[in-house]
C-alpha positions in Angstrom: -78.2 -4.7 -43.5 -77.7 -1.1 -42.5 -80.5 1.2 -41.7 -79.8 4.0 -44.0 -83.0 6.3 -42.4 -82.2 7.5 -39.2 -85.2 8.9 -38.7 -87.1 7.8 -35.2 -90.7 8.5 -33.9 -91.6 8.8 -30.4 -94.3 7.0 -29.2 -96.9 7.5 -25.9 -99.3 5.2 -24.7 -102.3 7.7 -23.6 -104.9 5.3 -23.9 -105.4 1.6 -22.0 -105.9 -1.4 -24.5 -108.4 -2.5 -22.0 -111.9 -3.5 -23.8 -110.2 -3.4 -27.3 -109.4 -6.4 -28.9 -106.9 -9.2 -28.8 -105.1 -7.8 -32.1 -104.5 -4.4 -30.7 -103.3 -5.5 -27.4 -100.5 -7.7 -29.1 -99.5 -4.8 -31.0 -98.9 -2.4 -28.1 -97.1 -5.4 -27.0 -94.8 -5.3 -30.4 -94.2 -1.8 -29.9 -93.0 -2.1 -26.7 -95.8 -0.2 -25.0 -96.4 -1.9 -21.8 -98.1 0.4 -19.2 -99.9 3.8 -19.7 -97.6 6.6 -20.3 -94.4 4.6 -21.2 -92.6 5.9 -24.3 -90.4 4.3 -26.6 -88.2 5.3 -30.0 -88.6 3.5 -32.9 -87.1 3.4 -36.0 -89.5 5.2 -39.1 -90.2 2.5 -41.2 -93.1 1.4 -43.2 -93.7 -1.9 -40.8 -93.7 0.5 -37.8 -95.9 2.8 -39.3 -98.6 -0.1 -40.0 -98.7 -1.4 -36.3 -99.1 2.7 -35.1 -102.2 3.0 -37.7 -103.4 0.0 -36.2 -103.5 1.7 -32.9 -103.4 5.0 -33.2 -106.4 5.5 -31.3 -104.4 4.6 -28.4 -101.0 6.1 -28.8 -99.9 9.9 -29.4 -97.1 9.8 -32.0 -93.9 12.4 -32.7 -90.9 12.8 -34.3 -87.4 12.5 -32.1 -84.3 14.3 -33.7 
């Protein structure tokens, strides 16, 4: 299946997962955030969305052209 939305977000881990709980840890994890400061790009999709609202405590979150 094709991804018809090209749109892509840019996302920072600011914040350690240290001291939160097991849940949010594994998400950084599925996000590909692995150490402070990394960023990754990431398709802008509804599922993607759900695991930054999970976090976004953590994370600082843009759009990439």
């Amino acid at each position: 299946m094709a991804e018809t939305n090209t749109k892509k977000l840019r996302v920072t881990l600011v914040k350690s997962g240290i001291g939160y709980s097991k849940r949010q840890k594994d998400t950084l994890i599925a996000l590909g955030l692995r150490r402070l400061k990394t960023t990754v790009e990431l398709p802008d999709t509804p599922q993607t969305r759900g695991m930054i609202q999970a976090v976004t405590h953590l994370v600082r979150v843009e759009t990439a052209e």
